[in-house]
C-alpha positions in Angstrom: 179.3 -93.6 155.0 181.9 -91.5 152.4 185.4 -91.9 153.0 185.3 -88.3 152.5 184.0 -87.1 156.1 187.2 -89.3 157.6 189.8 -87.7 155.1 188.4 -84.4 156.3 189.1 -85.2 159.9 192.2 -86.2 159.0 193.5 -83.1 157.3 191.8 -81.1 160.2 193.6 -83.1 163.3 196.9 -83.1 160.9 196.4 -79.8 160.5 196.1 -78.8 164.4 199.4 -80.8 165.1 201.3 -78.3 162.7 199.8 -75.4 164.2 201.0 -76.7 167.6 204.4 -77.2 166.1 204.4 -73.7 164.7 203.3 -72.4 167.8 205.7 -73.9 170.0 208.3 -72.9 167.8 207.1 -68.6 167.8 206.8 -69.0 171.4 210.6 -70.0 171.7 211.6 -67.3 169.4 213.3 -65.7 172.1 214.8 -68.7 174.3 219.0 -68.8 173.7 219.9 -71.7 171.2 216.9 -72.4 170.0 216.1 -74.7 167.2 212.6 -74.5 165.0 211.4 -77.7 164.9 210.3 -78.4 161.3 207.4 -80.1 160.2 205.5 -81.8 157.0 202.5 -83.2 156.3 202.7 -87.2 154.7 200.3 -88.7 152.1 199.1 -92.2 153.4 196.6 -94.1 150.5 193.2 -95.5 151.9 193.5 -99.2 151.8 190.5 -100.9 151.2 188.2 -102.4 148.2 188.4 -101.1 145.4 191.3 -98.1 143.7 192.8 -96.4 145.6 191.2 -92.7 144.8 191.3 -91.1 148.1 194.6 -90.7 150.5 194.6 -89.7 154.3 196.6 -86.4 155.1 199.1 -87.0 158.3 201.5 -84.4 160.1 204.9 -85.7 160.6 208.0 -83.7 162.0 211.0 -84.3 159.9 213.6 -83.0 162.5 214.9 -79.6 163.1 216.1 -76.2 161.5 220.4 -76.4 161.7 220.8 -72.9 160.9 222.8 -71.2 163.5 221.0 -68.4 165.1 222.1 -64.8 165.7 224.5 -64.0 167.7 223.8 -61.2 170.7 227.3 -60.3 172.6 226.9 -59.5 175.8 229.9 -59.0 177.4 229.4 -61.9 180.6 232.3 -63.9 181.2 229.9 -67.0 181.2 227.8 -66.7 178.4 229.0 -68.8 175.5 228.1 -69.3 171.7 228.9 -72.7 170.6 230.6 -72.2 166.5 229.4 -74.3 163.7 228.1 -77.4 164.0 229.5 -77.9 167.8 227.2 -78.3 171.1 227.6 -78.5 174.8 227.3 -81.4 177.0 225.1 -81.4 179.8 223.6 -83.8 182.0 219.5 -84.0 181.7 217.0 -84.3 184.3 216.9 -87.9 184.0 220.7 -88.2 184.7 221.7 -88.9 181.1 224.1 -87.1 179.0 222.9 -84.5 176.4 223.4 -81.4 174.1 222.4 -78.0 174.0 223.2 -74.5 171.9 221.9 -72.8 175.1 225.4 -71.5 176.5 224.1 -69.3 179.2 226.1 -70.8 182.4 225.8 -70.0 185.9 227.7 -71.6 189.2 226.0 -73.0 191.5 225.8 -72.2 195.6 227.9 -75.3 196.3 230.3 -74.0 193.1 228.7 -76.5 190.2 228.8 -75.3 187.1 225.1 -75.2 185.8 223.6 -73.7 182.7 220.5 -70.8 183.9 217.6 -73.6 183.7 219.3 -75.9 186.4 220.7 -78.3 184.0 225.2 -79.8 185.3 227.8 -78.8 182.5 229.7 -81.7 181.4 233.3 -81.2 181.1 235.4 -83.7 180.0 236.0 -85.3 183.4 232.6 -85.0 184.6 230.8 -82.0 186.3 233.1 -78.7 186.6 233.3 -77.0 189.7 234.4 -74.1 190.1 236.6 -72.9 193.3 234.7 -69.9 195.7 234.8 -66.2 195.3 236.8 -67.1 191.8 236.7 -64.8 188.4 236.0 -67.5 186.1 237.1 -67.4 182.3 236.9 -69.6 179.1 238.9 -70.0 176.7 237.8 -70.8 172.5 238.6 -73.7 173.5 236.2 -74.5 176.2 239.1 -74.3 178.7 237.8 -72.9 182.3 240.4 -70.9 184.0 239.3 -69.8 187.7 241.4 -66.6 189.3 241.0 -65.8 192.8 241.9 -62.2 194.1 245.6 -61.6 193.0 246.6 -65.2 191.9 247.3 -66.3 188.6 244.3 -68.0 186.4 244.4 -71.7 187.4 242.5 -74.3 184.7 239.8 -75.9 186.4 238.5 -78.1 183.4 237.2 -77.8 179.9 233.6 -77.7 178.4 232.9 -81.0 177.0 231.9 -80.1 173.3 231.0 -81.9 170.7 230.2 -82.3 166.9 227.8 -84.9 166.3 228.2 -86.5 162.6 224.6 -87.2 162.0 221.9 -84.8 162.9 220.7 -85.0 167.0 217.3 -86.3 168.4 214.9 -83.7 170.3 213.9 -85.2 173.9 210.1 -84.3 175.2 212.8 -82.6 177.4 214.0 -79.7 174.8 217.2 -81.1 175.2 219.2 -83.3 172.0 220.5 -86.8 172.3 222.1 -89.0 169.4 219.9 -91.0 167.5 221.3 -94.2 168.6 221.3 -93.5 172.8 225.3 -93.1 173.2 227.5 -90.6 174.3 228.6 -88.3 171.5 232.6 -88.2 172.2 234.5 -84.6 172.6 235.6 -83.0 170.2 239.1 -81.2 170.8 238.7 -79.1 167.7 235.3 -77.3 168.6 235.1 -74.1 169.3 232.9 -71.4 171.2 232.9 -67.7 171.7 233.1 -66.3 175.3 231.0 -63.3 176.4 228.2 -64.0 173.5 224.8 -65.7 173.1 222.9 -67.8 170.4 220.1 -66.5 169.7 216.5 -68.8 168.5 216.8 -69.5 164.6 212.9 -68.8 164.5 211.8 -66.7 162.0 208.9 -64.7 163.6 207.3 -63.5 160.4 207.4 -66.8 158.3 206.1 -68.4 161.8 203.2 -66.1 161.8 202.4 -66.8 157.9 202.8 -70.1 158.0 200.5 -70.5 161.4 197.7 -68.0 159.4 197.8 -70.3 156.2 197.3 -73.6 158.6 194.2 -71.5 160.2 193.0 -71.5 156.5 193.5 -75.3 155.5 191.5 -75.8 158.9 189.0 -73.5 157.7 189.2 -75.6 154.6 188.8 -79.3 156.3 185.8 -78.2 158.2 184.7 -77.0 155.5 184.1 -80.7 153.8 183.5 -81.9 156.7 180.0 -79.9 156.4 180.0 -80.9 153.0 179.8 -84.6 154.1 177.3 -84.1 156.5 175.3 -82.2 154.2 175.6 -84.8 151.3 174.4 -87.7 153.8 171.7 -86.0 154.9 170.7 -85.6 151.2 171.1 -89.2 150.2 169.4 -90.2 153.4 166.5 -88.2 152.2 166.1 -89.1 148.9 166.1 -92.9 149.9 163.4 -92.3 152.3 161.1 -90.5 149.5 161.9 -93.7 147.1 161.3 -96.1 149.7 158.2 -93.9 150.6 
């Protein structure tokens, strides 16, 4: 059988992975500190007898979009916006340390500082808790001062931020680790805004263009694939009236 029919599935399936990447990505357009997930597709030569005339079409994702996301001020005294290239440390659900640009925090009944999804803030001791019935307040610096009533602001502990040197890993989780599996170390000169949010760095319109031209290189791929079948059935044809 042509190679051609197996190229065409290729593209097609190749194709369908980008327009789940794309998807994913408009459907996050909203979430706080998001990243687009980027995505290409890689020429791979068919290997066999003969030249090499034909190459298999794969989709391959080449990382994530570092552009920093706009940011919406909101005036809560837990909300943060991590500046540059700097990102929080939390702990993930499988009790390892990672990074987010989702600064959205929230305390916890028993006084754990938690980011809105349920995910531990990592300060640079460990977990921050914060005291009951406290005004809590953070500083550029990621330093958490904690006022109850009249009293003066007491620190309770600093965000643990950091500034990773290479770019970050994406977990099935959502949530970025470095490349290599260690702890990133803090960063004492990163820096955050207090009563703002990061917004998603998804473009919604170049989403939807891009997810509209993938539609029509599917279109495309199934397209030869009908060719394929159509040319088979003609050469099995023809061989049947010469053998006739």
């Amino acid at each position: 059988m042509d190679r051609m029919i197996y190229l065409s599935m290729t593209g097609a399936k190749a194709t369908m992975q980008r327009q789940e990447t794309l998807a994913n990505n408009l459907a996050n357009v909203s979430t706080v500190g998001f990243r687009a997930e980027l995505q290409a597709f890689r020429a791979v030569p068919v290997r066999g007898d003969g030249a090499s005339t034909r190459v298999y079409a794969l989709e391959t994702t080449t990382g994530y979009d570092d552009s920093t996301g706009t940011l919406q001020n909101t005036g809560r005294p837990l909300d943060v916006a991590m500046q540059g290239n700097a990102w929080l440390a939390v702990q993930g659900m499988d009790g390892t340390e990672a990074y987010t640009r989702n600064g959205a925090l929230t305390v916890a009944a028993d006084g754990t500082l938690m980011t809105h999804n349920g995910l531990t803030v990592l300060g640079d001791g460990g977990p921050i808790q914060v005291p009951p019935n406290a005004q809590v307040s953070i500083a550029p610096d990621g330093t958490l001062g904690a006022k109850t009533g009249n009293g003066p602001i007491t620190p309770i502990g600093r965000l643990k931020m950091v500034t990773p040197e290479a770019p970050l890993q994406r977990g099935a989780d959502a949530l970025f680790r470095a490349a290599d599996g260690n702890e990133l170390p803090a960063d004492p000169n990163a820096r955050l805004q207090d009563g703002a949010l990061e917004g998603s760095n998804v473009s919604a319109v170049e989403t939807m263009v891009s997810m509209i031209a993938a539609a029509r290189q599917f279109e495309a791929q199934m397209k030869m694939l009908q060719t394929a079948e159509r040319n088979e059935q003609s050469a099995t044809k023809l061989l049947s009236q010469s053998g006739a």
